[in-house]
C-alpha positions in Angstrom: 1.6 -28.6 -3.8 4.5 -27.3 -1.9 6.1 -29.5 1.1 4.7 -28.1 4.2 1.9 -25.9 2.5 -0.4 -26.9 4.8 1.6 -26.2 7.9 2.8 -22.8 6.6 -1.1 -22.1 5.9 -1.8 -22.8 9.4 1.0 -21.3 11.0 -0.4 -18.1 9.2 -3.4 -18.4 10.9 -2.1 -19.2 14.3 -0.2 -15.7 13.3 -3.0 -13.7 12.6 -5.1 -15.1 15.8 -2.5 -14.5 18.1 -2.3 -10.8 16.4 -5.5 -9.9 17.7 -5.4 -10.8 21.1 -4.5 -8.0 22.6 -6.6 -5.8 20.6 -9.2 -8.0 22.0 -8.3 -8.4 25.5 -9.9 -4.8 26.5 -13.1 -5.9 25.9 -12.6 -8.8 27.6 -11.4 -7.2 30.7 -13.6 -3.9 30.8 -17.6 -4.1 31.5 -17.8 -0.7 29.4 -17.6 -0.7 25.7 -16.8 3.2 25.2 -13.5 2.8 27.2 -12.8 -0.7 26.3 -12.9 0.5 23.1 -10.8 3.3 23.0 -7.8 1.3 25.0 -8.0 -1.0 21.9 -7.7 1.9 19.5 -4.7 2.7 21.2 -3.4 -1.1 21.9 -3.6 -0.8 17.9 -1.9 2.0 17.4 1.1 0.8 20.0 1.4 -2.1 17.8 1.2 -0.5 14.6 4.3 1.5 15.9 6.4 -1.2 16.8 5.5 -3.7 13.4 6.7 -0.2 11.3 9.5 0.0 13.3 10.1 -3.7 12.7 9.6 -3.2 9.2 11.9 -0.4 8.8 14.8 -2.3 9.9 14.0 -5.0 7.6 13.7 -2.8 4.4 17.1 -0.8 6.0 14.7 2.8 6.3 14.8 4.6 9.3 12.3 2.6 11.8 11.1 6.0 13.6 10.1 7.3 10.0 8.2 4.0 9.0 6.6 3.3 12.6 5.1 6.7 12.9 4.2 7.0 9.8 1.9 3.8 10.2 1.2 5.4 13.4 -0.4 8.4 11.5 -2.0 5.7 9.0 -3.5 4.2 11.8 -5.1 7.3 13.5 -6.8 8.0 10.3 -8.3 4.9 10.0 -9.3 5.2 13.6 -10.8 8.6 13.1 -12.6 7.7 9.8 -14.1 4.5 11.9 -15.1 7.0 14.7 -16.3 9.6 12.3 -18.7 7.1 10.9 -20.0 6.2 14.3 -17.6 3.1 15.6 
């Protein structure tokens, strides 16, 4: 084993939790699903924006290119999700 493979492991998991939060949150906060739902679609979408953007300065492409292009990736997902009745 790796020095620290445990922490890294759990680190990754604090990561992910703290991740979904605020796709969370909405329902959370709202007493509707429907709209509660939507605002999470679009938390999503915000943050898929700003991780490609993130990740376009890291790989040295253009940030706009790679955050709305997850953008786009995103809103399929979200339309194939509300297509099959989510």
């Amino acid at each position: 084993r790796a020095p620290g493979g445990e922490f890294l492991a759990a680190l990754g998991d604090e990561v992910v939790f703290v991740s979904t939060l605020p796709v969370v949150l909405p329902f959370v906060v709202m007493e509707q699903a429907q709209p509660a739902l939507r605002v999470s679609n679009a938390i999503a979408i915000t943050m898929l924006f700003f991780c490609g953007c993130a990740f376009g300065r890291i790989t040295g492409r253009n940030p706009w290119v790679t955050g709305i292009a997850l953008v786009l990736l995103g809103a399929v997902l979200v339309a194939i999700t509300m297509a099959l009745g989510g």
